[in-house]
Structure formats: structure tokens, C-alpha cells
N, C-alpha and C positions, 0 to 999 in steps of 0.2 A: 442919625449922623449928619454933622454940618455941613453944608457942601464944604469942601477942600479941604476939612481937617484931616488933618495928619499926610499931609502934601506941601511939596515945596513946588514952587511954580520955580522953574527952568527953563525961560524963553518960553517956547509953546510945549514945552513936556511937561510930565506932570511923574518925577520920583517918590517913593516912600519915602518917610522922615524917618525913619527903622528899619530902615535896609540892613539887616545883618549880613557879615561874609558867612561861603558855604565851607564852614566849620560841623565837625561830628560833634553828635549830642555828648553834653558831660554828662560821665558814667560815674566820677567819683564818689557817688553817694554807695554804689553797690564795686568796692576793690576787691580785684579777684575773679570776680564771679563775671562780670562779662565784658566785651569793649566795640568800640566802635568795627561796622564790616567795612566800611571804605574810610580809612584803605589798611589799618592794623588788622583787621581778620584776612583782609584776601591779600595781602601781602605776604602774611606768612605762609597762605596757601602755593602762590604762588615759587616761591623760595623752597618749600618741599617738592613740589611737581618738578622745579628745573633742575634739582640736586636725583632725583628718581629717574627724568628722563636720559639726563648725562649719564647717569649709572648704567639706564638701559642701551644706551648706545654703544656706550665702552665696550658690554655686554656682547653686542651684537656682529660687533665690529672682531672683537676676539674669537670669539664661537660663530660663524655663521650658521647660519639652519642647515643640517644635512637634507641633500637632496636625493629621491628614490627614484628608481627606474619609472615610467609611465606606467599609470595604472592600469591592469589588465581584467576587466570584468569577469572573464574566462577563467580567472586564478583562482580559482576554489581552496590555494592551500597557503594565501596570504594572511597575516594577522594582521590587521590594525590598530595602530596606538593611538590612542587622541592626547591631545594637550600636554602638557603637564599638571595642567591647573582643574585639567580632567579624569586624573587618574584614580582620585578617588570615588566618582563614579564608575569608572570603568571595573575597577577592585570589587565594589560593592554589589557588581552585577556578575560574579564569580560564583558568590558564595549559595547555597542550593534554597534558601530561602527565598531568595532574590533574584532567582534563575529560571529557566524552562519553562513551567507552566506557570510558575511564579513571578515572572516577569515583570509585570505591571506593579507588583509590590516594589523592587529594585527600580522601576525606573519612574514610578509616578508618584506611588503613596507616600516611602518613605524621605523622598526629595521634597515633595509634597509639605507633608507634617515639618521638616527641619525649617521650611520657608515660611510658612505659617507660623510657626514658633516665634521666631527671630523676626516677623513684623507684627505680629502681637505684643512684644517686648515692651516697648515705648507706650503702650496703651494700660500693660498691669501695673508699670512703675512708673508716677509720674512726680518722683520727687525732684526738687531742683538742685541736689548732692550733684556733684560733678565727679567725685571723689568715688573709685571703685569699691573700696570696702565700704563704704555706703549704702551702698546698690547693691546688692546681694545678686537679686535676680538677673539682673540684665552683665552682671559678671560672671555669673555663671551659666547661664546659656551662650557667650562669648568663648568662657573655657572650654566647655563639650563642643560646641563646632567646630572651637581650635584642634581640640586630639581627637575629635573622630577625623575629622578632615587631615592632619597629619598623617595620624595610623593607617589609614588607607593608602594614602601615598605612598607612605614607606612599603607595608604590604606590596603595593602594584607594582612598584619601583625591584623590589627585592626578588619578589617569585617570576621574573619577566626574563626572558630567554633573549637580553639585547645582541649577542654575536650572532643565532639564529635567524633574528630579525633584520640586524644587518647585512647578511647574507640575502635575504630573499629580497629585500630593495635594492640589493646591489646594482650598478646600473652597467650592464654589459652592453658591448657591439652587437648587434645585427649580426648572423649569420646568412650566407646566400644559400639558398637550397630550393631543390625542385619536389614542389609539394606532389607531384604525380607518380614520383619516382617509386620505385616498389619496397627501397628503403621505409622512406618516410611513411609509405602506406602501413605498411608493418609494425611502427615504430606507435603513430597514430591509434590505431587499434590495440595497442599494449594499455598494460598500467603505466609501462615507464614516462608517458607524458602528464599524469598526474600530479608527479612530484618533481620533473624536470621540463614542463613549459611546452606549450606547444609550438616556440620557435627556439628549442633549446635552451634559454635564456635560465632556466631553473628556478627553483621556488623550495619545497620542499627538499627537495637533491640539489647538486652542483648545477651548475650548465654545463652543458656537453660540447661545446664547442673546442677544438684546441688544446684535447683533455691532456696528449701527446702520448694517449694510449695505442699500444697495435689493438687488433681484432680480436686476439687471442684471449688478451687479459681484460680485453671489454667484455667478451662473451665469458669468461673466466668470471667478473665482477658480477653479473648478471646472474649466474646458479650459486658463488658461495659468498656474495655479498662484501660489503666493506662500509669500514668504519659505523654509521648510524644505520646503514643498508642491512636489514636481515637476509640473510640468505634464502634462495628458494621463491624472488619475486619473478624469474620469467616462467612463462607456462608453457608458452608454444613449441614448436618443433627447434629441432637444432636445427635444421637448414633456414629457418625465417631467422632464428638467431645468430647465423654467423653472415647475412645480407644486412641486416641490423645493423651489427657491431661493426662490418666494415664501409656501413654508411656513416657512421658518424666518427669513424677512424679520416675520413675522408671530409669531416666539416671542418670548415677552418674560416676565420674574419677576415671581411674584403680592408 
């Protein structure tokens, strides 16, 4: 190369004689099939992202998230729900295949195998069709992850006991009570804190605070039950039962 060819001398700088501007490569030879990323590809990216995230807003802003009582470690008779975008894992860990001692199948294998599939995809088909019906395969592993993954939703969404579950996040007051009391000792020592909380608050059963029952028809609820209550859950004596019943006749929110 000659010194300075293909240089224009500029006082003491030295420019390309072909300085192009920073224009996208022409694509015209391939219409259709692909186009410039900056800035036709990530502009329309961009233009769907801000039309999705205003939708999630709207979203968010109409519906807020419901919020539950503080989590209780101690609550043995809580369910929890994950996600929504979770549900059909959770569905899938139901069924007795994918359960119990089958566990690992539900939560590793066959999660496992669907993800493995679907990044294998791009590796069995490597045609340059853009066009679905083209692509057999990689449309159809698209469609089964769509309706498995629907179906399960639906399933999870369907057989879900949401007023139950509403119930037991309910977020109730504080009741004041004296944990020494022969009440509470009694009370403690029952099933009845199983299913109604160890601060009254309830989970399985109501909360007992403020029920605006007497004693009579507490300890009355207590041998022939009510509503989801079978009858026949207290055990102990009647006189621990009618100290009981008029302990929490006697709870009430500060």
C-alpha cells in the first residue's frame, strides 16, 4: 500500500476517502426473510414490550395482589398456592404418578424431559422456513407444551378450593389473651388448635375470637358440630369443656 493512499490530508488529520455513513446493511437481496437489528428488529421489540408492560400495569393497578395474614410455620393446616404461571406444576405434582414416593418423577424428570425437548428443538430442525406449517417439528412441540401447560392450569385452577383458601389467609386482629390461663391451657392441649390457630386466628376452622357465641352453644358446637365441623371432636371432660367455651366466649379484639 502507498503511503497515504486512500487519505485525504486535512491540516494535520488524516480522514478515509470512503468514509461511509453508519447506515444498516442492504437486505434487499433476501425480502421477507430477514432485516436489519438496529434499529427495525429492536424497535419493534421495543413497541411490543411497552404495549405488554402498559397492559401489565393497567393490570396491576385494577387487580392488586391480595395480601394474607403473616406466615405461621406452626400452621400445619395452611395450603399454598404458587404462581399462576405455576400452576401447572403444582397440578402435576397431584397426580399419584408424580406424587409421594414418586416425587422426583413430578418434580425433576418429567420437567426435566419437557426442557430438554424444547432446547433440542433448534438443533433437529435447522431449516430457514420461518413459516409454521413448514416446520412440522418445532410446531409441534410448541403445540403439546401449549395444552399440556394450559390443561394443567385449568385442572389446578378448577379443583382449587379458592373460598377455603381465602379463608385461612384471611388477615384477622390480634386477640389479647393470657397464655397461663387454665382456659388457654386446656384449649392448647385440645385438637381444637389444629384447625383454629394457636392465637385463635384460625386456618382450618373459623377464628374464635368475637364469635358472639355464649358458652352454651360453644360447648353445644363442640359435641354436635357445625357446618364443615363433624361432630364428636371434643374428648375431654365436661368441666374442661365448659372453662374452654367460656374462655373464648370471653375473647374479644383490642
Amino acid at each position: 500500500m502507498h503511503r497515504g493512499k486512500g487519505m485525504k490530508f486535512v491540516g494535520d488529520s488524516r480522514i478515509s476517502a470512503n468514509r461511509k455513513p453508519n447506515v444498516p446493511k442492504d437486505y434487499s437481496e433476501y425480502p421477507g426473510k430477514t432485516e436489519a437489528f438496529w434499529p427495525n428488529f429492536l424497535l419493534k421489540e421495543w413497541m411490543i414490550g411497552a404495549v405488554f408492560l402498559i397492559g401489565y400495569l393497567i393490570i396491576t393497578v385494577a387487580h392488586p395482589s391480595p395480601l394474607e395474614r403473616q406466615a405461621d410455620p406452626t400452621d400445619t393446616t395452611y395450603i399454598p398456592v404458587p404462581d399462576w404461571y405455576f400452576l401447572f406444576m403444582y397440578q402435576l405434582l397431584k397426580y399419584e404418578f408424580a406424587s409421594g414416593p414418586y416425587n422426583v418423577i413430578g418434580a425433576i424428570i418429567i420437567p426435566g424431559l419437557a426442557v430438554g425437548a424444547l432446547m433440542l428443538v433448534p438443533f433437529m430442525d435447522t431449516s430457514k422456513e420461518r413459516r409454521p406449517f413448514k416446520r412440522p417439528l418445532p410446531t409441534g412441540f410448541m403445540l403439546l407444551a401449549f395444552a399440556a401447560i394450559f390443561y394443567l392450569t385449568w385442572e389446578s385452577v378448577v379443583n382449587h378450593d379458592w373460598e377455603k383458601a381465602k379463608a385461612q389467609g384471611a388477615i384477622v386482629e390480634e386477640v389479647e389473651f393470657d397464655e397461663n390461663s387454665e382456659g388457654y391451657q386446656i384449649y392448647s392441649g385440645s385438637s381444637c388448635i389444629n384447625c383454629h390457630g394457636d392465637a385463635f386466628q384460625g386456618g382450618l376452622g373459623p377464628a374464635l375470637s368475637n364469635t358472639g357465641l355464649t358458652a352454651d352453644e360453644i360447648a353445644d358446637i363442640a359435641h354436635n358440630g357445625i357446618g364443615d365441623m363433624p361432630p364428636g371432636q371434643w374428648t375431654g371432660s365436661d368441666e374442661d369443656l365448659q372453662v374452654l367455651a367460656e374462655f373464648i366466649e370471653g375473647l374479644n379484639q383490642e
